[in-house]
C-alpha positions in Angstrom: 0.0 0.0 0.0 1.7 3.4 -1.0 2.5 5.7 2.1 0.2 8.7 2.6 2.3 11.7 3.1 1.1 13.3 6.5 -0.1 17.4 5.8 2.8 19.7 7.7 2.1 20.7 11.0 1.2 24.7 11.3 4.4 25.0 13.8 6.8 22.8 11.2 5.4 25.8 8.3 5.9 28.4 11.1 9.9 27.4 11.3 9.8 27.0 7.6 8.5 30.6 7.1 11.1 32.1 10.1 14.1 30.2 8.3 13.4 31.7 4.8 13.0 35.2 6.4 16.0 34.9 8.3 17.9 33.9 5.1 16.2 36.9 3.3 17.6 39.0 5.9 20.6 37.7 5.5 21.4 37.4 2.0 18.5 40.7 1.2 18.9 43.3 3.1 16.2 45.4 3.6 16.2 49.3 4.7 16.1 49.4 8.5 12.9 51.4 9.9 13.9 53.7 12.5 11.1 54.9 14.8 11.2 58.7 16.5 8.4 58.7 19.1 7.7 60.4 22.6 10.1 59.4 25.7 9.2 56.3 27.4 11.0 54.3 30.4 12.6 52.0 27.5 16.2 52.5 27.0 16.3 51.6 24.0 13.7 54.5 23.0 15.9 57.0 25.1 19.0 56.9 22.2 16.7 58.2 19.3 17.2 61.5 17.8 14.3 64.1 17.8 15.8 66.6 15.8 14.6 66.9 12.3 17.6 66.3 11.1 19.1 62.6 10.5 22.3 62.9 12.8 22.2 61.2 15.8 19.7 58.1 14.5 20.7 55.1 15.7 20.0 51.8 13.6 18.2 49.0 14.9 18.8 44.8 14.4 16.3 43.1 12.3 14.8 41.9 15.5 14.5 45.3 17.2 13.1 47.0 14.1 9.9 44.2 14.0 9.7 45.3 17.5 9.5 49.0 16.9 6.4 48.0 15.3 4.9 49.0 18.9 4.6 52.8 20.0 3.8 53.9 23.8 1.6 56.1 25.2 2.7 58.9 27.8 1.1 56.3 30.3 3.3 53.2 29.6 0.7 51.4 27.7 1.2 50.0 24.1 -0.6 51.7 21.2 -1.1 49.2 18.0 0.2 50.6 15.1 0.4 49.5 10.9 2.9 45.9 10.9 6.4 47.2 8.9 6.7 43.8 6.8 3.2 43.6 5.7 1.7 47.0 6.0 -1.5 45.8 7.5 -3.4 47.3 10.6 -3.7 45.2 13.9 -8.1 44.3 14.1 -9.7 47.4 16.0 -6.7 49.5 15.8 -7.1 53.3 13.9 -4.8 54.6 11.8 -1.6 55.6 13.4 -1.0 59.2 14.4 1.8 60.5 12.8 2.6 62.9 16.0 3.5 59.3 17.6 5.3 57.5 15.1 7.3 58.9 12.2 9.3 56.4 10.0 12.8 57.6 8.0 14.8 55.5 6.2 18.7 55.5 7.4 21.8 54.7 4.7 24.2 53.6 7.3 27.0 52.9 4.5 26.7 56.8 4.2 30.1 58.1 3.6 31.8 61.2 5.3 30.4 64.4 3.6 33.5 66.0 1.7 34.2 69.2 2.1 37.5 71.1 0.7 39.8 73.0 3.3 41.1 76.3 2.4 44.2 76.8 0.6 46.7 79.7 2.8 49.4 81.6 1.9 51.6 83.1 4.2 54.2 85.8 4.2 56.6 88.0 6.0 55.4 90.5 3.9 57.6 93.4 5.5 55.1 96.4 4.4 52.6 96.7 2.6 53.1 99.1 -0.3 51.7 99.5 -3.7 54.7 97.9 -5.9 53.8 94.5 -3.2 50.4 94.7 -2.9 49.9 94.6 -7.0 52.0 91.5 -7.2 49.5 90.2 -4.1 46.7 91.1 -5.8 47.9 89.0 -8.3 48.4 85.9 -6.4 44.8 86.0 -4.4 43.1 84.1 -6.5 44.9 81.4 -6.1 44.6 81.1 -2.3 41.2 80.9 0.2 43.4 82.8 3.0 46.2 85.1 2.8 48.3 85.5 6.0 50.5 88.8 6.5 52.7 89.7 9.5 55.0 93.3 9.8 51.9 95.1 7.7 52.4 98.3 8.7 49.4 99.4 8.2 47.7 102.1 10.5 43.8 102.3 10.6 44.4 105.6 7.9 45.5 103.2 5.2 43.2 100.0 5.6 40.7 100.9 3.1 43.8 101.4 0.3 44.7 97.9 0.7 41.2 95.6 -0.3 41.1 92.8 -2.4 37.7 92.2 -4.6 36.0 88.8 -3.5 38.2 88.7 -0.1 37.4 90.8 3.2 40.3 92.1 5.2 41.0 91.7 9.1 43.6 93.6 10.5 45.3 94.3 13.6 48.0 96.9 13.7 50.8 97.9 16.0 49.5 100.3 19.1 51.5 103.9 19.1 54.6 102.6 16.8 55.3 101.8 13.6 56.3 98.7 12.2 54.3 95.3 13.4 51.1 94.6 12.7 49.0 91.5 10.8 47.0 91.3 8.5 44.2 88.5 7.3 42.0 88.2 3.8 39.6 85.6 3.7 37.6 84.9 0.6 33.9 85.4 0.5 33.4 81.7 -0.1 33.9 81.2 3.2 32.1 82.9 6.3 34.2 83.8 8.8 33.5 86.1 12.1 36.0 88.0 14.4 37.1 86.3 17.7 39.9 88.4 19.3 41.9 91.7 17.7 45.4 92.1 20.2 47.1 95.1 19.1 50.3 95.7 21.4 53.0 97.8 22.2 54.8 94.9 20.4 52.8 91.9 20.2 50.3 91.6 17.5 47.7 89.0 17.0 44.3 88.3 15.1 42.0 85.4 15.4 38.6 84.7 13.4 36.3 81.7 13.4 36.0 79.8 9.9 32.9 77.9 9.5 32.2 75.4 7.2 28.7 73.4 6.6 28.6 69.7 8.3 32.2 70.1 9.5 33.5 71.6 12.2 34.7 75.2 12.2 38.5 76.3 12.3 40.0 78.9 14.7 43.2 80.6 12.4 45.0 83.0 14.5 48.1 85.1 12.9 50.6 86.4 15.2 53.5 88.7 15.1 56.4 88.2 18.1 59.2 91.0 17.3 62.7 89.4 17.7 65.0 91.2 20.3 62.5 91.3 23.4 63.5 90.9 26.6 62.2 87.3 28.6 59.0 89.0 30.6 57.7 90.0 27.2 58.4 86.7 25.6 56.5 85.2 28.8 53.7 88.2 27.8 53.6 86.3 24.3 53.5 83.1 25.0 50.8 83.6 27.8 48.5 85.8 25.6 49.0 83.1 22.7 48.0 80.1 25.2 45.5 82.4 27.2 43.5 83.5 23.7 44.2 79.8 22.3 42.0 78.6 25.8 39.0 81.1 25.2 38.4 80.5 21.9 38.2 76.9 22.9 36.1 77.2 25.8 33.6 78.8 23.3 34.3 76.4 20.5 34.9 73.1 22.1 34.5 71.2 18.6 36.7 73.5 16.6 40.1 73.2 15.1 43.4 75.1 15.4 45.6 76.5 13.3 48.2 79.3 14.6 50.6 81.0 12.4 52.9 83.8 12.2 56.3 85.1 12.1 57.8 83.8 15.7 61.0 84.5 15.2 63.3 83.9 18.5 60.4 82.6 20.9 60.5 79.2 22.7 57.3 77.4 21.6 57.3 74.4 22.7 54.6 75.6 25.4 52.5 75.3 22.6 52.4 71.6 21.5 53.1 70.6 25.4 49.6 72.6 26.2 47.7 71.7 23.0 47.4 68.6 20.6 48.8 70.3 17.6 51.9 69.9 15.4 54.4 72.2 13.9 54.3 71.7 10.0 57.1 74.1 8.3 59.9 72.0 8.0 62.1 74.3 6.0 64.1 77.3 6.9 62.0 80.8 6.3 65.0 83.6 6.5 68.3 82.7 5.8 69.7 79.6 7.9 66.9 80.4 10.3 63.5 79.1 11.0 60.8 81.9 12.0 57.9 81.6 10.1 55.8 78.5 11.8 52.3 76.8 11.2 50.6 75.1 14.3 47.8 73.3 13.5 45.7 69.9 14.8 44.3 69.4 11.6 45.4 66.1 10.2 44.7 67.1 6.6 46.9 69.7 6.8 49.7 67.8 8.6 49.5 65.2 6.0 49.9 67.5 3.1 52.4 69.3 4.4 53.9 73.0 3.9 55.7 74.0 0.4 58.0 77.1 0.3 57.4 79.8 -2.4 59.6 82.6 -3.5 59.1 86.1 -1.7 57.2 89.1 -2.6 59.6 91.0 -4.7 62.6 91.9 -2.5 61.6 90.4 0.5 63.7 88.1 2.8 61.2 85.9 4.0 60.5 83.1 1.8 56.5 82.8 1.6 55.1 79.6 2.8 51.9 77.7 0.8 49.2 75.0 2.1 47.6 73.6 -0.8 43.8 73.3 -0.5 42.8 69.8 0.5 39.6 67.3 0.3 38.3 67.1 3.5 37.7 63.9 5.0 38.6 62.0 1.8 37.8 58.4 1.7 41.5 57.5 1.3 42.0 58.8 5.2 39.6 55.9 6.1 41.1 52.7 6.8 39.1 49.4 7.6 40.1 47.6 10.9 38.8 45.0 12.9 38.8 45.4 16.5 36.8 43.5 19.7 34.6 45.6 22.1 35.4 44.2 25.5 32.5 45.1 27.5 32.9 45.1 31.5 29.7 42.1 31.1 32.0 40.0 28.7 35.0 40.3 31.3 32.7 38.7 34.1 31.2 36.1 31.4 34.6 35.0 30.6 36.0 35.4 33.8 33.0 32.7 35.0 34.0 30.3 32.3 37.7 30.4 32.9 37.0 29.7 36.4 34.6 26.8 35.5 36.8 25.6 32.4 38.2 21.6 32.4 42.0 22.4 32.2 42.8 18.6 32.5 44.2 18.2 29.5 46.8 21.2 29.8 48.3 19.8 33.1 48.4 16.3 31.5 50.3 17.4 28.6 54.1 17.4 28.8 55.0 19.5 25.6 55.4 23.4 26.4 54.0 24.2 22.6 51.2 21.9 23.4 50.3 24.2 26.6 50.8 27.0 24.5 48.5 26.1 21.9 45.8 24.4 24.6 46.0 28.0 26.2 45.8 29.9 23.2 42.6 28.3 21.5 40.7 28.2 25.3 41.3 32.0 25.4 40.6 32.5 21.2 37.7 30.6 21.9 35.9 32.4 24.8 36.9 36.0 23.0 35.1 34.8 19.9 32.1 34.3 21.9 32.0 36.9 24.2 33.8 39.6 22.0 33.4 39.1 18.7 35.8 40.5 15.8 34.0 43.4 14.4 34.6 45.7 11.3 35.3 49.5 11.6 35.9 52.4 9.8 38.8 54.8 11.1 40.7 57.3 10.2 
């Protein structure tokens, strides 16, 4: 008599269906659904983002975005609301109110937005007269910034010295000649005053550059006068670390990047007080080094300073950083790393303590013991801290 075939069991279909999503899942992805709703007692609920914006989402695992599926009331209780994978609506439910739930879809393969830094030039300049500021003119428009210590400019003169497209920032010497910076930013880039220091000898300027979705860039140009005595260097290195500390304290997320003519100052208070690098590595004046670039921005470390000839008879050699991409996909390197959570140390610590080492006091060979020791604790990593892939710069 032929065998009957026996009709599949609703909970042997039920695993059936749950294996073939789970492979869809795995093989498919679909977009994760990301759910912004009202504060609730659940922690997972407490990491969304309610800004309009999409910074600050955080994506969810297949299993957690079925769940989302659920809204709460202010009260605790659940409110039923449309199923994500099928779109249909529990029985006796209404349709959901948007002010609860809101969907978005989230690309988290998103790169980095690029952005372009700003090309600087910087010179001794050593005066600005007509016969230099011509040839200046001149090079502008190949620069975003233009960076000029001993001026000499007094407030008469400022307006005789403007470059179309750029605006001018100056800060000029106090009651003496000579001295004095000078700063033109292009009008492609916004850029606000921070702090103007015009001393009997020390001169300084320092404006905030902002940039859209990165973060903005404090460039400070200073002029030290060589010859001065130690309590004024002291007075220069102070006001340099004292000004470098406000502008901070108001910009926490900003960038650095001071530059000028030093000439005989001890700077090392600089890098020993703030994470940033000295960049010129080629002599300025002569066999003499005086015209430095401090900076924490990695791009520009990276790229580098190149030296260009002087302003007609000057003898400062003029200093260039090219314009760079911004957080350029070739900064980003792929590593894999292990998150070591203080609840993995305990779960390993428990096994370790509970482990069957039999076999490693039994065996005689030291490479043996080695290798018994090695795959127990390779094991219990793997398990408890998995190898994960990351993207760093």
């Amino acid at each position: 008599m032929p065998s009957v075939r026996k009709p599949q069991s609703n909970s042997f279909l039920s695993q059936v269906r749950a294996s073939v999503l789970k492979q869809v899942q795995l093989y498919k992805p679909i977009p994760v659904l990301v759910t912004e709703r009202k504060p609730s007692n659940h922690s997972w609920n407490s990491q969304l983002d309610h800004s309009p914006s999409n910074e600050g989402l955080q994506s969810l695992s297949y299993e957690e975005s079925l769940r989302s599926g659920d809204s709460f009331c202010s009260e605790g209780r659940r409110r039923p609301t449309y199923d994500f994978i099928s779109g249909s609506k529990p029985y006796g439910s209404s349709a959901p109110n948007k002010n609860i739930v809101s969907l978005r879809r989230v690309n988290i393969n998103k790169p980095p937005t690029p952005s372009t830094l700003p090309s600087v030039y910087m010179h001794n300049i050593r005066s600005i007269n007509n016969d230099k500021f011509t040839e200046l003119k001149s090079l502008a428009v190949n620069y975003d910034l233009i960076m000029l210590t001993e001026s000499w400019l007094t407030e008469a003169k400022e307006h005789l010295y403007t470059i179309d497209g750029y605006t001018s920032h100056t800060s000029n010497r106090a009651k003496r000649t000579g001295g004095g910076v000078a700063i033109y930013v292009s009008d492609r880039y916004p850029a606000h005053k921070l702090y103007d220091y015009k001393g009997r000898y020390i001169s300084s300027y320092w404006l905030l550059l902002q940039q859209p979705n990165q973060p903005p860039i404090i460039f400070a140009n200073v002029y030290h006068p060589p010859g001065l005595s130690k309590s004024q260097k002291d007075t220069t290195v102070n006001h340099i670390v004292s000004t470098s500390s406000k502008c901070l304290s108001k910009h926490p997320s900003a960038k650095l990047f001071i530059c000028g003519d030093f000439n005989d100052l001890d700077t090392a208070m600089l890098t020993t007080l703030f994470p940033v690098q000295q960049i010129v590595d080629f002599n300025t004046r002569g066999d003499s080094k005086l015209d430095l670039v401090f900076t924490n921005i990695y791009e520009y470390i990276d790229m580098g300073c190149v030296c260009r000839p002087p302003i007609l008879t000057n003898d400062h050699c003029a200093i260039e950083i090219p314009s760079t991409s911004r957080s350029s996909p070739s900064k980003y390197i792929t590593v894999q790393k292990r998150t070591v959570t203080p609840t993995a140390k305990v779960a390993i610590s428990q096994e370790l303590s509970s482990h069957n080492w039999s076999s490693f006091y039994e065996e005689k060979s030291i490479d043996a013991k080695v290798e018994i020791l090695q795959n127990s604790l390779s094991r219990l990593f793997d398990k408890h801290c998995p190898v994960k892939t990351a993207m760093v710069l």
